[in-house]
N, C-alpha and C positions, 0 to 999 in steps of 0.2 A: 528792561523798562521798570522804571520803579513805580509803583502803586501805593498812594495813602488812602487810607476809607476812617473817614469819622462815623461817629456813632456815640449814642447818649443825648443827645437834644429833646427836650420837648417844653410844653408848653405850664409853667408854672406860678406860682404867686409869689410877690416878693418877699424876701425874707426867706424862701425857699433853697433846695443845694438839689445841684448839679454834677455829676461827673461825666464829660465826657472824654473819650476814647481815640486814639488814633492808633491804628494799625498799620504796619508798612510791611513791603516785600520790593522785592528785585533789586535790592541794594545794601553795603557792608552796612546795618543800620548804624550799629554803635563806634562808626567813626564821624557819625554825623551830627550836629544839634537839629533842633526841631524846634521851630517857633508854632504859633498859633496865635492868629490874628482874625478880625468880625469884621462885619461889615453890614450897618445901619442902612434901612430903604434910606434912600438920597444923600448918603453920608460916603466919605471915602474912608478905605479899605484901615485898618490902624492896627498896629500892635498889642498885643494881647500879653504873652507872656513867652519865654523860651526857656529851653533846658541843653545843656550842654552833651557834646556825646556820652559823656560817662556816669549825667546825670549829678557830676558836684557842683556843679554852679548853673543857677536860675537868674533868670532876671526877667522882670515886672513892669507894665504900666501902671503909672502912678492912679490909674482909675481902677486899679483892682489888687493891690498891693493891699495884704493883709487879710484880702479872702478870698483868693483865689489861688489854689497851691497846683504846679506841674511836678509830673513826675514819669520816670520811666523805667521799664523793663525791657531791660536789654535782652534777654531771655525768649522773652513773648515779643520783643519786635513791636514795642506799645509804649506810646506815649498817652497821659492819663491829662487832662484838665481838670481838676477839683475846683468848683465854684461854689463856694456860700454866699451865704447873706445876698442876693440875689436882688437887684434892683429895676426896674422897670426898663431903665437907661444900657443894660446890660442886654438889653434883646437885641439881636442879629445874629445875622449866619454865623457861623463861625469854621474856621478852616486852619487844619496842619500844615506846614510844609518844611520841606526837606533843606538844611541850608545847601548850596552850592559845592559847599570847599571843605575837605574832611578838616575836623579838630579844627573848625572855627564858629564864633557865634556873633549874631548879628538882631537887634531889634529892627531892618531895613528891609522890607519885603523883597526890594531887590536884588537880596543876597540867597533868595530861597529860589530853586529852581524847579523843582517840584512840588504839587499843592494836590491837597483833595479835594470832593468833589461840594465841601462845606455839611453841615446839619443845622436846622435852626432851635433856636435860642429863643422865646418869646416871655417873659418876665411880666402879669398884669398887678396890675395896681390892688 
């Protein structure tokens, strides 16, 4: 069974930086990418950012493209979110997940099958 657990969230000012964390076990991690997507009270679920199994190719939502850098170790079984510049807009849960299909990547939450349990994100003015 595989397990993600985020960690790194808390409650900051804007203009502020963030790193948070995902950890995985129960599964080959580094044949898999890893997205991470938020999710705003009354808002639906959206794309965040993702990293490829091997960690050479990322890809970005255009609302956080340029300061928000993923990254991972394969090693430690961790995928890392780097958030600067940190916007009030940027508050919500925020959650890893596991794609689906080894050596493929996907910005579609539908393609991840496994998630964690979220940490939140709150950005004040």
């Amino acid at each position: 069974q595989v397990q993600l657990v985020e960690s790194g969230g808390g409650l900051v000012q804007a203009g502020d930086s963030l790193r948070l964390s995902c950890a995985a076990s129960g599964r080959a991690f580094s044949n898999y990418a890893i997205g991470w997507f938020r999710q705003a009270p009354g808002k639906e679920r959206e794309f965040v950012a993702a990293i490829s199994w091997s960690g050479s190719s990322t890809y970005y939502a255009d609302s956080v493209k340029g300061r928000f850098t993923v990254s991972r170790d394969n090693a430690k079984n961790t995928v890392y979110l780097q958030m600067n510049s940190l916007k009030p807009e940027d508050t919500a849960v925020y959650y890893c997940a596991m794609h689906s299909f080894p050596l493929s990547m996907s910005d579609a939450a539908g393609f991840y099958n496994y998630w964690g349990q979220g940490t939140q994100v709150t950005v004040s003015s």
